[in-house]
C-alpha positions as CSV (number, residue, x, y, z in Angstrom):
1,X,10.8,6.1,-42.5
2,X,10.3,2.3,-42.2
3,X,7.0,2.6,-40.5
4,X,5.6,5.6,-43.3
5,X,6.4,2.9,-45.9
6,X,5.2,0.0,-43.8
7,X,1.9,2.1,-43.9
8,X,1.8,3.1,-47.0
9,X,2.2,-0.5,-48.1
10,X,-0.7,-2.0,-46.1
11,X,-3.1,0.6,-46.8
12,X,-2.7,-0.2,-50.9
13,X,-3.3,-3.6,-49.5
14,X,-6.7,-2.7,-47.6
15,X,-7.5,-0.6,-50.9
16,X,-7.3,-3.5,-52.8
17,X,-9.2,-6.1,-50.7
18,X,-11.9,-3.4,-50.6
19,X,-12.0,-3.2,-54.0
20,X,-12.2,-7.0,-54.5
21,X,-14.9,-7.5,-51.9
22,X,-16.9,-4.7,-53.3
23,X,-16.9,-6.2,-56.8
24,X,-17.5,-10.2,-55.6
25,X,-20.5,-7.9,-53.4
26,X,-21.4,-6.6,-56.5
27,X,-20.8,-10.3,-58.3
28,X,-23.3,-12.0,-55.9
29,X,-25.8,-9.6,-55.4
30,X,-26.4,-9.3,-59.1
31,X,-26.5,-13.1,-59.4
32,X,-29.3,-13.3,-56.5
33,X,-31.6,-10.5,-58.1
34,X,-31.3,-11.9,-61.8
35,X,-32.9,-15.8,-60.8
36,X,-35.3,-14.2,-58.4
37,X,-36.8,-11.9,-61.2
38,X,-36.6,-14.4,-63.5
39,X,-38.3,-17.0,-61.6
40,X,-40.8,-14.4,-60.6
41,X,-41.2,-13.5,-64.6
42,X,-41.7,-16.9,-65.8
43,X,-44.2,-17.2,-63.3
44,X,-46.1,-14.2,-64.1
45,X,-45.7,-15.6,-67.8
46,X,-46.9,-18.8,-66.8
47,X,-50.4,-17.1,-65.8
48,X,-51.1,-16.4,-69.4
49,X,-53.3,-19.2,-70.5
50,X,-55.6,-19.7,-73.4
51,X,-58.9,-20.1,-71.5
52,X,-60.6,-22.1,-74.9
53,X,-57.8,-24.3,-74.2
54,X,-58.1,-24.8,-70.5
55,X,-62.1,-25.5,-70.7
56,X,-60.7,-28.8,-72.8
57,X,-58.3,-29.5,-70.1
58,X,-55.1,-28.5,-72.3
59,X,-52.1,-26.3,-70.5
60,X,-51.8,-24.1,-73.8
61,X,-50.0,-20.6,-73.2
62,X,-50.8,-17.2,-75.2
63,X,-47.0,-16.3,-76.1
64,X,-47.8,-12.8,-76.9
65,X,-49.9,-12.1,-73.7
66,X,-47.1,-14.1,-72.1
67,X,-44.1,-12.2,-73.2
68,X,-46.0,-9.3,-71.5
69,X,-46.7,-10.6,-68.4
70,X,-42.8,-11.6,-68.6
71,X,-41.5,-8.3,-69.8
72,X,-43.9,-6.3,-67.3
73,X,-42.4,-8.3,-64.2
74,X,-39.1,-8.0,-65.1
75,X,-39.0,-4.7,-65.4
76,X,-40.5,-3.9,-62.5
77,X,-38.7,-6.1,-60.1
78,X,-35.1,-5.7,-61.7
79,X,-36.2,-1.5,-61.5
80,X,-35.8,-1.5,-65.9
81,X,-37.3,-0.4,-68.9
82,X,-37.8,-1.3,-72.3
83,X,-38.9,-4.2,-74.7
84,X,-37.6,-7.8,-74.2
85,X,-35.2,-8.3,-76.1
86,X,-33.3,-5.3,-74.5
87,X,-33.8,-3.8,-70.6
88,X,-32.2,-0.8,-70.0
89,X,-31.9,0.5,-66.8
90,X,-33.1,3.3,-64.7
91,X,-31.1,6.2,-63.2
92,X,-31.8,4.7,-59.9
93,X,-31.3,1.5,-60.4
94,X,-28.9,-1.6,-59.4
95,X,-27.6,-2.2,-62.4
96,X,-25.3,-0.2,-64.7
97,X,-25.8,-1.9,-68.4
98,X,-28.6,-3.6,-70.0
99,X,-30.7,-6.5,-69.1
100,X,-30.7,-8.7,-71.8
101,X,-33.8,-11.5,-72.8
102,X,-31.6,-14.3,-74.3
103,X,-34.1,-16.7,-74.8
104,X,-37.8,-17.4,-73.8
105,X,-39.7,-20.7,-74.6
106,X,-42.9,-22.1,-74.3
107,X,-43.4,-25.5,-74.3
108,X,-47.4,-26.4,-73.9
109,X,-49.6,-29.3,-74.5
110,X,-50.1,-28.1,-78.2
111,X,-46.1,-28.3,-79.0
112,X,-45.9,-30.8,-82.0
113,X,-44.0,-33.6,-81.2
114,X,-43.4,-33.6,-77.5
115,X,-44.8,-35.7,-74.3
116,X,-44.1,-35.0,-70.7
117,X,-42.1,-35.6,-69.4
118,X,-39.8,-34.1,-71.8
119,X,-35.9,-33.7,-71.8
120,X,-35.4,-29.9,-72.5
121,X,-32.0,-29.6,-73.7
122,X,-30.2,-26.1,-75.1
123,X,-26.6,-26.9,-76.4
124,X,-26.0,-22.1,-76.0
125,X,-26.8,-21.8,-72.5
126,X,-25.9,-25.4,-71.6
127,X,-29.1,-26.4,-70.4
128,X,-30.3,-29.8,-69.6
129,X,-33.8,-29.8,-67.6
130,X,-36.7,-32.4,-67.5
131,X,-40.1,-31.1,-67.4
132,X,-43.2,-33.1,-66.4
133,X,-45.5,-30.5,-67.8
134,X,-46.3,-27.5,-69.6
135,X,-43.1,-24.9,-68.9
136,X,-42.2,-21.4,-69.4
137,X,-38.4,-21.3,-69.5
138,X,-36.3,-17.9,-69.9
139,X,-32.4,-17.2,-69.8
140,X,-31.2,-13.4,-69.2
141,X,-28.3,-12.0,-69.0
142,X,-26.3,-8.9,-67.8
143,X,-23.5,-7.5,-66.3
144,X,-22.6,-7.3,-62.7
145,X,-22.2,-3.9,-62.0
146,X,-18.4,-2.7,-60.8
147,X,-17.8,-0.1,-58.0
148,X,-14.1,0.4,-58.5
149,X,-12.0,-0.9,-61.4
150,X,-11.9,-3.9,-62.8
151,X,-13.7,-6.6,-65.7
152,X,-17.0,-6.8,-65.5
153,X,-18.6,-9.8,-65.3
154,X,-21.0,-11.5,-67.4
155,X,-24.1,-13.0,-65.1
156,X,-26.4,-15.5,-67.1
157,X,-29.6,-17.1,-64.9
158,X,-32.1,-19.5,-66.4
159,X,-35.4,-20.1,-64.7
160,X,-38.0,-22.6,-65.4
161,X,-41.9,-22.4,-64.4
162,X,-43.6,-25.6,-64.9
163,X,-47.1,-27.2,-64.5
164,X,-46.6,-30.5,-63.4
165,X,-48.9,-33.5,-65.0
């Protein structure tokens, strides 16, 4: 009887250290995929340039063709759909709930009132970055998806593309 209970007793343990690990799994994979897309987005966002702009030697982004580029990218790499502001996912993909755009920001050589390098600061997301040239900055957030029970968490990335001067 002592060694059925014995058993019994370290199999709910195994359960449960499976459960954890499958979850922190879930936790860190989530983490990884998020800031590679997003530094791949803001990239991709970076690309949209006003030409006029460029023949004067100015780094001046086009936000709308910009946001495209960004949206397009995410989507495909993170395997979603949908408009920025809201990424829902695919039936086959990684992640269970949606991919949220928190924030997206252009900062180019025609924003009033700034010189590079510039202190970026964002008292919501608790960022604090210098940037030594024009930028594309974006903060998303989602979250990690859970195998077996447990609280979701709540994954938030930043990533910054920046043309250095």
């Amino acid at each position: 009887m002592i060694h059925t209970i014995r058993s019994l007793i370290l199999l709910a343990y195994c359960a449960l250290v499976i459960n954890i690990q499958f979850n922190l799994e879930a936790d860190k994979t989530t983490n990884r995929q998020i800031k590679n897309a997003a530094d791949i987005a803001v990239h991709d966002a970076s690309i949209a340039l006003n030409r006029s702009e460029l023949a004067d030697g100015k780094v001046v982004f086009d936000p709308k063709k910009a946001e495209e580029y960004f949206n397009s990218s995410l989507s495909k790499n993170l395997n979603l759909k949908g408009s920025s502001s809201n990424f829902q996912p695919v039936k086959s993909s990684f992640y269970k709930t949606a991919v949220k755009l928190e924030k997206l920001v252009f900062i180019d050589d025609n924003t009033v009132g700034i010189s590079f390098p510039f202190v970026y600061k964002d008292p919501d997301f608790h960022i604090r970055e210098e940037l030594h040239g024009p930028s594309v900055l974006a903060v998303i957030t989602t979250d990690s998806p859970r195998y077996f029970a447990g609280d979701s968490t709540k994954i938030t990335r930043a990533a910054v593309y920046e043309y250095k001067k």
